[in-house]
DSSP file (Angstrom, degrees, kcal/mol; ACC not computed):
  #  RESIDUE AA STRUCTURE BP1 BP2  ACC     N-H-->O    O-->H-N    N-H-->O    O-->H-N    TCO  KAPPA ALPHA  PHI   PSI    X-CA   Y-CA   Z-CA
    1    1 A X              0   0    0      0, 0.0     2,-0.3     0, 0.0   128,-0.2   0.000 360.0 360.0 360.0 111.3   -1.2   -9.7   -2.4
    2    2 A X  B     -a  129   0A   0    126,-0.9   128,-1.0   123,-0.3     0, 0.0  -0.845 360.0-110.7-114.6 172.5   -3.2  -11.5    0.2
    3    3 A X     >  -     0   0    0     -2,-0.3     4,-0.9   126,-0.2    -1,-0.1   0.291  32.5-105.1 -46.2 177.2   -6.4  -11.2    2.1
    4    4 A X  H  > S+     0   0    0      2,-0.2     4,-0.7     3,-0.1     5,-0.1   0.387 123.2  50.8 -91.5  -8.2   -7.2  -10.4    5.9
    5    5 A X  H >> S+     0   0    0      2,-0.2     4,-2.4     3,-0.1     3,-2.0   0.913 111.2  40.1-110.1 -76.9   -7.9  -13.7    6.3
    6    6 A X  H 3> S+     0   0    0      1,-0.3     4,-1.6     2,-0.2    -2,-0.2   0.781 111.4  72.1 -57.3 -45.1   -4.6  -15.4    4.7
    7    7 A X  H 3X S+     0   0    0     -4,-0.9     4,-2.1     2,-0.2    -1,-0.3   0.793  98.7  34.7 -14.0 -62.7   -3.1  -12.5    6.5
    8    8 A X  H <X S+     0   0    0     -3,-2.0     4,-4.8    -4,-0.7    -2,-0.2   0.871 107.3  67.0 -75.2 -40.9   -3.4  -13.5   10.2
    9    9 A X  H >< S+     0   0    0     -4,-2.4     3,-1.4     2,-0.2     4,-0.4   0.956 110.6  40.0 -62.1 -66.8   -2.9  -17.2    9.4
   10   10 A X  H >X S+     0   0    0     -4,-1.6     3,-3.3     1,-0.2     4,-0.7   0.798 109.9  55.9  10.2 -87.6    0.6  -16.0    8.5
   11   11 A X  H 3< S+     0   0    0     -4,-2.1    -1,-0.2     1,-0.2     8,-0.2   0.690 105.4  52.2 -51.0 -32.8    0.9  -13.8   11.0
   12   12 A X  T << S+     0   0    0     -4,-4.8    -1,-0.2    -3,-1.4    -2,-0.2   0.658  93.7  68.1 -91.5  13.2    0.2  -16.5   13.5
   13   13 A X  T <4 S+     0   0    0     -3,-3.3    -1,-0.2    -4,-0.4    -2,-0.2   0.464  72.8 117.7 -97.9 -10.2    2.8  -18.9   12.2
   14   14 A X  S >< S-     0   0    0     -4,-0.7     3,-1.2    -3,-0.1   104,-0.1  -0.411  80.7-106.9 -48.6 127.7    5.6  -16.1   13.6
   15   15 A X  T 3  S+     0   0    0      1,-0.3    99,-0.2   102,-0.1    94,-0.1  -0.105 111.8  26.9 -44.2 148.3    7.5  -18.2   16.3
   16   16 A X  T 3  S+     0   0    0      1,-0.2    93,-1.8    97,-0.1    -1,-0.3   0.559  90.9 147.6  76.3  -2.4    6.5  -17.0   19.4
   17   17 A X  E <   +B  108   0B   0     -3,-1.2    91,-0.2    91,-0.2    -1,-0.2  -0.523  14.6 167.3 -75.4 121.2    2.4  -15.5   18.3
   18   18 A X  E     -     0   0B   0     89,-8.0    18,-1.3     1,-0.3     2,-0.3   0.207  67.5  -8.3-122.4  26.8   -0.1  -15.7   20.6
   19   19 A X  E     -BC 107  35B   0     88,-0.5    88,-1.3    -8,-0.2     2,-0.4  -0.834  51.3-159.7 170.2 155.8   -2.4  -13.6   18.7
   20   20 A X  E     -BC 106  34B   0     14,-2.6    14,-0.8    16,-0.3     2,-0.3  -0.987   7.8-178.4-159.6 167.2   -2.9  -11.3   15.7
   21   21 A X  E     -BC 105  33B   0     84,-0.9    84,-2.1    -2,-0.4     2,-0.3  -0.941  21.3-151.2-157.9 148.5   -5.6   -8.4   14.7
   22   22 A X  E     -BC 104  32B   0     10,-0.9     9,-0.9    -2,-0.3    10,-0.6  -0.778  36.0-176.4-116.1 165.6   -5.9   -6.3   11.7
   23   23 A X  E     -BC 103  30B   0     80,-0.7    80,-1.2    -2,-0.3     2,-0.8  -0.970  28.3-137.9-141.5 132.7   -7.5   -3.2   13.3
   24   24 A X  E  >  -B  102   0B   0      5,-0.6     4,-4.4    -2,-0.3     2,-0.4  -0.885  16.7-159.6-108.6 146.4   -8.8    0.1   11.8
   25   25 A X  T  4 S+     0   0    0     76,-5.7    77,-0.1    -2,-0.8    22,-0.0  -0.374  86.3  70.2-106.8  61.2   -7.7    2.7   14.1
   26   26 A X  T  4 S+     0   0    0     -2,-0.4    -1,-0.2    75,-0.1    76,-0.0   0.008 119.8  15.3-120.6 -64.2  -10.0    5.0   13.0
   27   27 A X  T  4 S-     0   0    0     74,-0.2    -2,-0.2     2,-0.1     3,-0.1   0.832  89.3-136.4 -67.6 -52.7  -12.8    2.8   14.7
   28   28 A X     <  +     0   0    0     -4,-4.4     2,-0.5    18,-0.1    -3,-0.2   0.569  65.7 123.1  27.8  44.5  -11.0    0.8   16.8
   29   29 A X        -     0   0    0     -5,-0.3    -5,-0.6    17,-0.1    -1,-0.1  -0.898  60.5-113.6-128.2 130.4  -12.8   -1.7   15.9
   30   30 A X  E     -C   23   0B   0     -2,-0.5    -7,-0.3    -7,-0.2     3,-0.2   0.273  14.4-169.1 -75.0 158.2  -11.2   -5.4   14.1
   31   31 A X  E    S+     0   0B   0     -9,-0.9     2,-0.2     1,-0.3    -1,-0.2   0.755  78.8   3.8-101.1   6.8  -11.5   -6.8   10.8
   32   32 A X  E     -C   22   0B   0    -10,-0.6   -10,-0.9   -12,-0.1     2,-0.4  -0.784  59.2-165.2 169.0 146.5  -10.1   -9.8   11.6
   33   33 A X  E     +C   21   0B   0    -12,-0.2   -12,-0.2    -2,-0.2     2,-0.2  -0.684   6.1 178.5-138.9  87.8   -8.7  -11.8   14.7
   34   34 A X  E     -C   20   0B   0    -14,-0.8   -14,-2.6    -2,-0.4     2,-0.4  -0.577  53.6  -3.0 -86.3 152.3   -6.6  -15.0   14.8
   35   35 A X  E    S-C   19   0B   0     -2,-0.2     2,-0.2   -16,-0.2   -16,-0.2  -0.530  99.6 -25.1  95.2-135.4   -5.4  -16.5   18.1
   36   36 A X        -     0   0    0    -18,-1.3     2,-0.4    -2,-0.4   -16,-0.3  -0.779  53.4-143.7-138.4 163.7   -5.6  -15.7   21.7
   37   37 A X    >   -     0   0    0     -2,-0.2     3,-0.5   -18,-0.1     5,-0.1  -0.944  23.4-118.7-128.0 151.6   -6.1  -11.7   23.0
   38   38 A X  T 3  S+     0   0    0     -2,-0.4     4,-0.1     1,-0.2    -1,-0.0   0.851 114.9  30.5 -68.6  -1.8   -4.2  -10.6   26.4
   39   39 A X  T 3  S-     0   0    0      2,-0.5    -1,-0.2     0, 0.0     3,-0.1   0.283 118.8-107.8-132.4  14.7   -7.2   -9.7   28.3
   40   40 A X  S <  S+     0   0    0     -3,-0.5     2,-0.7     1,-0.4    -2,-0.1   0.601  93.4  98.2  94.3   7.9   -9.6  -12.5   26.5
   41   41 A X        -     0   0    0      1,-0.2    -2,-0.5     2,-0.1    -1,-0.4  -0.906  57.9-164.2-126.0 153.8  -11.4  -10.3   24.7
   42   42 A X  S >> S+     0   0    0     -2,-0.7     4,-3.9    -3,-0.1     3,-0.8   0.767  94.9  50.1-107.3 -60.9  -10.3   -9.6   20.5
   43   43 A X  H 3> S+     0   0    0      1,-0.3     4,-1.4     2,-0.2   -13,-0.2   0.729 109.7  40.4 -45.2 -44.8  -12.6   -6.2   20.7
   44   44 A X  H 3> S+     0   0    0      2,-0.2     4,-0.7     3,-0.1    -1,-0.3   0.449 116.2  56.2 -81.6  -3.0  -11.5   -4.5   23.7
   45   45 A X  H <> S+     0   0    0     -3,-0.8     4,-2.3     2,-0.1     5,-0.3   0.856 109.2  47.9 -45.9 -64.0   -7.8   -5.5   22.5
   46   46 A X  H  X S+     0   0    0     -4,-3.9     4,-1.6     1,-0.3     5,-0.2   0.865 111.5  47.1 -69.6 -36.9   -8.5   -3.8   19.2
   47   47 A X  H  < S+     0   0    0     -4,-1.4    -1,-0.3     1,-0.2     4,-0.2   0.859 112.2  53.5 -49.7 -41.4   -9.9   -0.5   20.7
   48   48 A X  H  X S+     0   0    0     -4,-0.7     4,-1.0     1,-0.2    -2,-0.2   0.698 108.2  46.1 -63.6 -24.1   -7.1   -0.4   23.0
   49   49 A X  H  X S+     0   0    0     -4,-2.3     4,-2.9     2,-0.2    -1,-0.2   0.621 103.9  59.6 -80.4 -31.2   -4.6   -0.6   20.7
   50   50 A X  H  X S+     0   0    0     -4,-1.6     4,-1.0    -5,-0.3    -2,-0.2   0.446 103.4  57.2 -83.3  -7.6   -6.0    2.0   18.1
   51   51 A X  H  > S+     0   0    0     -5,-0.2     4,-1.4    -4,-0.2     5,-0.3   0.891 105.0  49.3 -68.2 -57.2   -5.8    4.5   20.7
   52   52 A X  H >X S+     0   0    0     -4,-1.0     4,-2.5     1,-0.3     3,-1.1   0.809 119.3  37.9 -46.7 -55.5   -2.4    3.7   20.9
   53   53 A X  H 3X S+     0   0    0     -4,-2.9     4,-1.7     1,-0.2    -1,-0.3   0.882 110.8  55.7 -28.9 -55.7   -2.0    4.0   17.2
   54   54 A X  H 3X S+     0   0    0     -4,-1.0     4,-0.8     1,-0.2    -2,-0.2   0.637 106.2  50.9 -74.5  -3.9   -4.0    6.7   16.6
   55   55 A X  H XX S+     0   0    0     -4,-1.4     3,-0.8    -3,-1.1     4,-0.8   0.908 113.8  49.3 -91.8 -48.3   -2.1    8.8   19.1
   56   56 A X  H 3< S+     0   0    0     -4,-2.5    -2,-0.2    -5,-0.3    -1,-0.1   0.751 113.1  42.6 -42.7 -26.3    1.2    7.8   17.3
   57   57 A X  H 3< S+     0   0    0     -4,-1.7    19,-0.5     1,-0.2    -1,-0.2   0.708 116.2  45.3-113.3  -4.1    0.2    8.4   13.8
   58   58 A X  H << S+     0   0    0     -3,-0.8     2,-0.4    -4,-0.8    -1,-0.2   0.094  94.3  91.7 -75.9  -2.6   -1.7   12.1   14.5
   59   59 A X     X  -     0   0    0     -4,-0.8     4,-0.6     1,-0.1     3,-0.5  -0.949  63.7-157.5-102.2 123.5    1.1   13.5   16.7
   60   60 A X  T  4 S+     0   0    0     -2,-0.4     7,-0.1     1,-0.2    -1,-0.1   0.740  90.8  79.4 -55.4 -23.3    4.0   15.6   14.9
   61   61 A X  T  4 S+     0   0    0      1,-0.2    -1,-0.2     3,-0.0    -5,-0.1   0.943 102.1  38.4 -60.6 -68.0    6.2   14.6   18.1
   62   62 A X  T  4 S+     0   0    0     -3,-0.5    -1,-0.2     2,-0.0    -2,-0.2   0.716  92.6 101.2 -65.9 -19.6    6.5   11.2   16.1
   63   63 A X  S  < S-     0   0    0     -4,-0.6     2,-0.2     1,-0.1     4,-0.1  -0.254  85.7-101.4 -55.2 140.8    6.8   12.5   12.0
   64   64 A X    >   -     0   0    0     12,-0.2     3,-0.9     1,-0.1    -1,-0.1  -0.472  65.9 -48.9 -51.2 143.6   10.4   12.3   11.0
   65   65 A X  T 3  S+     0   0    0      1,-0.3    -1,-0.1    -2,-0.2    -3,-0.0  -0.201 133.6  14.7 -48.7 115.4   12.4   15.7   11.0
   66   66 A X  T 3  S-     0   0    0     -3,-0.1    -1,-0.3     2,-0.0    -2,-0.1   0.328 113.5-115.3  37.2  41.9   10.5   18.3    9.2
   67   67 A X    <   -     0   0    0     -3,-0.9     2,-0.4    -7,-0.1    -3,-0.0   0.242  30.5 -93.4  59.7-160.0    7.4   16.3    9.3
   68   68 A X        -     0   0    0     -5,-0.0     2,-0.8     6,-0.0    -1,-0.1  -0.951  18.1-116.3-164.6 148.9    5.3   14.8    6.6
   69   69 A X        -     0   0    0     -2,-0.4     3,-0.5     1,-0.1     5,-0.3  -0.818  12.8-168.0 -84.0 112.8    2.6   15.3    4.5
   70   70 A X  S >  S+     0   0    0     -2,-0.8     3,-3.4     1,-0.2    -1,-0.1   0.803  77.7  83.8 -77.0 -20.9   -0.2   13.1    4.9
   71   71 A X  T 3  S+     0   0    0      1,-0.2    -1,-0.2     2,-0.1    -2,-0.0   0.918  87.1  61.6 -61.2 -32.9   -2.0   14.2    1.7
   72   72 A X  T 3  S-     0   0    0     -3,-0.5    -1,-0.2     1,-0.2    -2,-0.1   0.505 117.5-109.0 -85.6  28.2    0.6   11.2   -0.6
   73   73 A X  S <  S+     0   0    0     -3,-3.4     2,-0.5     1,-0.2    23,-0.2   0.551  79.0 139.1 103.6 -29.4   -0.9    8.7    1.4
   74   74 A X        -     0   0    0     -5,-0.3    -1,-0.2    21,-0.1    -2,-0.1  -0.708  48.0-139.5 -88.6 121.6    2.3    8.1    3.4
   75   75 A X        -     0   0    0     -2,-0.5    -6,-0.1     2,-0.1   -17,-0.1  -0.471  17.6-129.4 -92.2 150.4    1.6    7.6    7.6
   76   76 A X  S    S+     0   0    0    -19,-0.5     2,-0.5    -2,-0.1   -12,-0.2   0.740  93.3  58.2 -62.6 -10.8    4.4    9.6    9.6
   77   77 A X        -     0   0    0      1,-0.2    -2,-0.1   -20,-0.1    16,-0.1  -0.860  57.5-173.9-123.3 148.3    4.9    6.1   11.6
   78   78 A X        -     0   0    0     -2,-0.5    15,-4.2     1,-0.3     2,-0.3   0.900  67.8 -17.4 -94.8 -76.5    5.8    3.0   10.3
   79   79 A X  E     -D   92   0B   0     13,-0.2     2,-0.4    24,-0.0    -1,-0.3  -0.989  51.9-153.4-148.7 164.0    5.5    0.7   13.2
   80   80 A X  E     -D   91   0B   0     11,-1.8    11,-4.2    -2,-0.3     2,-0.3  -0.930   7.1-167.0-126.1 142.9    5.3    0.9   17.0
   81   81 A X  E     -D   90   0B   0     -2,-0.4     2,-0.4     9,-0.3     9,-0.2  -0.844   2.5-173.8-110.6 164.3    6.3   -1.8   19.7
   82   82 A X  E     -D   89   0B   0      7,-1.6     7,-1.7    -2,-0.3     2,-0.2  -0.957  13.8-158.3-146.4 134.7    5.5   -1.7   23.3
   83   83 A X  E     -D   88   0B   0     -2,-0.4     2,-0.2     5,-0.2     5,-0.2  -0.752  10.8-175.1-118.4 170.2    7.0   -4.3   25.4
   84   84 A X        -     0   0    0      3,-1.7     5,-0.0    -2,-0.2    -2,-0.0  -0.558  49.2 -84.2-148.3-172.8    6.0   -5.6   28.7
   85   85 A X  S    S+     0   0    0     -2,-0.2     3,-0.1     1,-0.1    25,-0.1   0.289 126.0  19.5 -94.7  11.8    7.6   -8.1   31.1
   86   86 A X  S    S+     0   0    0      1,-0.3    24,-1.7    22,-0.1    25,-0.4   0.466 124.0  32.6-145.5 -23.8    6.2  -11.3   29.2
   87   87 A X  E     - E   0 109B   0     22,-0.2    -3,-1.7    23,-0.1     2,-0.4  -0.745  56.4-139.2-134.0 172.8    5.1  -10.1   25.5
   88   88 A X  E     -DE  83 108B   0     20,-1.9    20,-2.7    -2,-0.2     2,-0.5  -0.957  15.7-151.3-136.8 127.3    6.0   -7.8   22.9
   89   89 A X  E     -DE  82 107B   0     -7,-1.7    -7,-1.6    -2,-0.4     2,-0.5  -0.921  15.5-168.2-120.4 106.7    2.7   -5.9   20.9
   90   90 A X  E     -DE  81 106B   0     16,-2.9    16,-0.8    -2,-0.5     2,-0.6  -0.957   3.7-171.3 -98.8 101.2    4.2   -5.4   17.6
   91   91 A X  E     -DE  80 105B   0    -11,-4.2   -11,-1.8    -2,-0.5     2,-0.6  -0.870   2.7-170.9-127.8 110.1    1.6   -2.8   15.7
   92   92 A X  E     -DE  79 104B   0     12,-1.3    12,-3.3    -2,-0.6     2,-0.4  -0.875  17.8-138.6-110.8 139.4    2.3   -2.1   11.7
   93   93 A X  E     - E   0 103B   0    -15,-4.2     2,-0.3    -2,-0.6    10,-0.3  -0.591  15.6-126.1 -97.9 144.1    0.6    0.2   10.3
   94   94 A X  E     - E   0 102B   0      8,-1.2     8,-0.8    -2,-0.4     2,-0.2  -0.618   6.4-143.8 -80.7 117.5   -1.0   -0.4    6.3
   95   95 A X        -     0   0    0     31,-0.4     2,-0.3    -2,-0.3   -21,-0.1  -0.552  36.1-173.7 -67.6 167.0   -0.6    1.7    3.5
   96   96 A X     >  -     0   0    0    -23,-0.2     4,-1.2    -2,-0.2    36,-0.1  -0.871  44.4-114.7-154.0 126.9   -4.7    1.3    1.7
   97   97 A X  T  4 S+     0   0    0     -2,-0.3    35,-0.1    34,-0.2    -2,-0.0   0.470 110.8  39.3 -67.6   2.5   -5.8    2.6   -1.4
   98   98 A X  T  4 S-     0   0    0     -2,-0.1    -1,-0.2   -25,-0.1    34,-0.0   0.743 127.4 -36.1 -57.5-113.4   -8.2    4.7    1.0
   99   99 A X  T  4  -     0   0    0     -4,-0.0    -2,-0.1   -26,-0.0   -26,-0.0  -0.151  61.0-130.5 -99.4  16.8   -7.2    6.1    4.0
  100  100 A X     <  +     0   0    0     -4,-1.2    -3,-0.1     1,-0.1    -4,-0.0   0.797  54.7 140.6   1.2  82.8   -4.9    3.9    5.7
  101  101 A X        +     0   0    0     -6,-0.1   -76,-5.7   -26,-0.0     2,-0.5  -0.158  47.5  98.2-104.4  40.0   -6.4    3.8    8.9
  102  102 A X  E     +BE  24  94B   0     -8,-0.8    -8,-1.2   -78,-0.2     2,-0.4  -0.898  42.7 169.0-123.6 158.6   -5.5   -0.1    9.2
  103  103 A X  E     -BE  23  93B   0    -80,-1.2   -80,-0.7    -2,-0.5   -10,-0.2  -0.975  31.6-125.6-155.6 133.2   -2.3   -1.8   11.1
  104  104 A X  E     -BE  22  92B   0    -12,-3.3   -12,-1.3    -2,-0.4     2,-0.3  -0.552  19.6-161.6 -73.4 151.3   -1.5   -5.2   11.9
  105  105 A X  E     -BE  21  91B   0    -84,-2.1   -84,-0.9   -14,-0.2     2,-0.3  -0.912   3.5-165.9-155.1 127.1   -0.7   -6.1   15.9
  106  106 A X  E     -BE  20  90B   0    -16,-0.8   -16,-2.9    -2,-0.3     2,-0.5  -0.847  15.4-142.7-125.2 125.7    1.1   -9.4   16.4
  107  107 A X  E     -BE  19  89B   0    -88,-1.3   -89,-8.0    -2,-0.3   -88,-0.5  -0.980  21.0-157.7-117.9 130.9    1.0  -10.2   20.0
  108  108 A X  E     -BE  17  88B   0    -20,-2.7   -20,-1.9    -2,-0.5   -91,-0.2  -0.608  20.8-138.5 -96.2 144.1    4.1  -11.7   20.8
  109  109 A X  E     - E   0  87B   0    -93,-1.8     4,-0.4   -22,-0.2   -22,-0.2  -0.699  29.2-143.5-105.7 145.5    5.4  -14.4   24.1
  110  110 A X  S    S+     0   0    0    -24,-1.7   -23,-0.1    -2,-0.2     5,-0.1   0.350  94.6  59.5-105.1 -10.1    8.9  -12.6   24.8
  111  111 A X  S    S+     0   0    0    -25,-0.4    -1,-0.1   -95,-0.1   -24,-0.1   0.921 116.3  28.9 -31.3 -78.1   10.3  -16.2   25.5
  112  112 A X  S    S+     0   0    0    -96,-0.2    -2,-0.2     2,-0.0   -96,-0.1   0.729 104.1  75.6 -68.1 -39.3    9.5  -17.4   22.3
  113  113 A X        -     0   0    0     -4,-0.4     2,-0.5   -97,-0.3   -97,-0.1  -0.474  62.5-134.6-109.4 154.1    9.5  -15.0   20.0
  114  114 A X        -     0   0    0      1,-0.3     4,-0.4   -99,-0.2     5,-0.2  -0.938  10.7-161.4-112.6 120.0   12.1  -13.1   18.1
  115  115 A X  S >> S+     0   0    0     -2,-0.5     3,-4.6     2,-0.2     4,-1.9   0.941  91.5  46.0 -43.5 -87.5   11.4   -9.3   17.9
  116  116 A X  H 3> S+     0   0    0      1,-0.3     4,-2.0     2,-0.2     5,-0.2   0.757 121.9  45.7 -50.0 -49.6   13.8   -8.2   14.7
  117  117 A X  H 34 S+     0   0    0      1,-0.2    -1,-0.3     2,-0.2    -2,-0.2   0.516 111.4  41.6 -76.7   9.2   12.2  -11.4   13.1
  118  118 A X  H <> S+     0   0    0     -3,-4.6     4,-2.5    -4,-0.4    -1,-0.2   0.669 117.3  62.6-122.1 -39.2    8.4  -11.1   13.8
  119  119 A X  H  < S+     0   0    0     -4,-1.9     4,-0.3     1,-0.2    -2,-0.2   0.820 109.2  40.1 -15.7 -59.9    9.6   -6.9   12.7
  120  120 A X  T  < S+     0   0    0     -4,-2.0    -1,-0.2    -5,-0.3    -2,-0.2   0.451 115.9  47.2-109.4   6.8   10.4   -7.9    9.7
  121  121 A X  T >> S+     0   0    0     -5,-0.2     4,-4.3     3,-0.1     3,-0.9   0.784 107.7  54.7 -41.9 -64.9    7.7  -10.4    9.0
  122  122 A X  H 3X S+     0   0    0     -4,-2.5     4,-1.4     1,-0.2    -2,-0.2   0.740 102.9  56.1 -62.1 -23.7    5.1   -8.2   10.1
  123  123 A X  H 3> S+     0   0    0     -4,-0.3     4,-0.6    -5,-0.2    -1,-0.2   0.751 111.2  51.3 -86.1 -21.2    6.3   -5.2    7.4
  124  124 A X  H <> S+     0   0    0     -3,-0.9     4,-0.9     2,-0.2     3,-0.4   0.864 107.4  50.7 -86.9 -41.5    5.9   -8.1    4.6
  125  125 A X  H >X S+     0   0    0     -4,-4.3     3,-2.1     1,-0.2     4,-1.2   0.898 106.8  52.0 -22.4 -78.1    2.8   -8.7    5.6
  126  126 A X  H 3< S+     0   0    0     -4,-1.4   -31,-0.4     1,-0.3    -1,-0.2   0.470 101.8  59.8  -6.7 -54.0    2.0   -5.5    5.5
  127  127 A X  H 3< S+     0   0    0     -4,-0.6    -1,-0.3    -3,-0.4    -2,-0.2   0.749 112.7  36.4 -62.9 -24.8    3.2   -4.9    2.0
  128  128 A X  H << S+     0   0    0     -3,-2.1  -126,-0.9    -4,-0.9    -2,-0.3   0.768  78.9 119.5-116.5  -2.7    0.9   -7.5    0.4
  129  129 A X  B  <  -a    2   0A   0     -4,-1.2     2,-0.4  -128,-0.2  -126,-0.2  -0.078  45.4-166.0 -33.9 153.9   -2.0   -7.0    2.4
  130  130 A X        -     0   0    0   -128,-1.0     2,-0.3  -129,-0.1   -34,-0.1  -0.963  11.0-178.7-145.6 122.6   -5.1   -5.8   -0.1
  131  131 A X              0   0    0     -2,-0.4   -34,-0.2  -127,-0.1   -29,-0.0  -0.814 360.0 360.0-127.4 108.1   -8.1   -4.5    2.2
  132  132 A X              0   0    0     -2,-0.3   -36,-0.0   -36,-0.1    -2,-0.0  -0.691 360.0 360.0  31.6 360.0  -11.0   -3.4    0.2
């Protein structure tokens, strides 16, 4: 179990991180910000990016085949990438003894960084994260 804090520092030791957010995508607003943001800004990052979420994890077009229940807690989406010609925006989303409206987003240099391993980083993360 860690923190938000012990979280990102993690997250920003992933080869190839040039930046990391925990977000609630409820809000779009972050709860914590290590690093660099693509447009300079950690706040208009984190809004833009909880749309993106929030459209993924409220649309049935994404639930696995014959959909899902939200009531155990369980989000229909796991995580989403979106790649670009220079980065990769990795976004996993957190179960939370709430509501889970929180996901991590590891912004990734596509150079550096290794998708499948910064994938499966970010999903361990994600398991011991504790938000509060």
């Amino acid at each position: 179990m860690s923190g938000i804090d012990a979280c990102l520092l993690e997250a920003i030791r992933v080869p190839g991180a040039r930046g990391a957010s925990v977000v609630d995508w409820t809000s779009g607003l972050p709860l914590g910000t290590i690093g660099d943001s693509p447009d300079g800004d950690h706040e208009a990052t984190a809004a833009e990016t909880a749309e993106f979420a929030r459209l993924a994890a409220e649309h049935k077009a994404f639930a696995p085949s014959g959909g899902t229940d939200r009531e155990d807690g369980e989000l229909p989406v796991h995580d989403l990438i979106l790649t670009n010609s220079d980065s990769y925006h990795l976004m996993r989303f957190v179960r939370t003894t709430f509501d889970s409206s929180v996901f991590l987003h590891l912004w990734l240099d596509r150079t550096e960084g290794n998708l499948a391993l910064a994938r499966i980083r970010l999903g361990e993360m994600a398991e011991r994260l504790v938000i509060e």
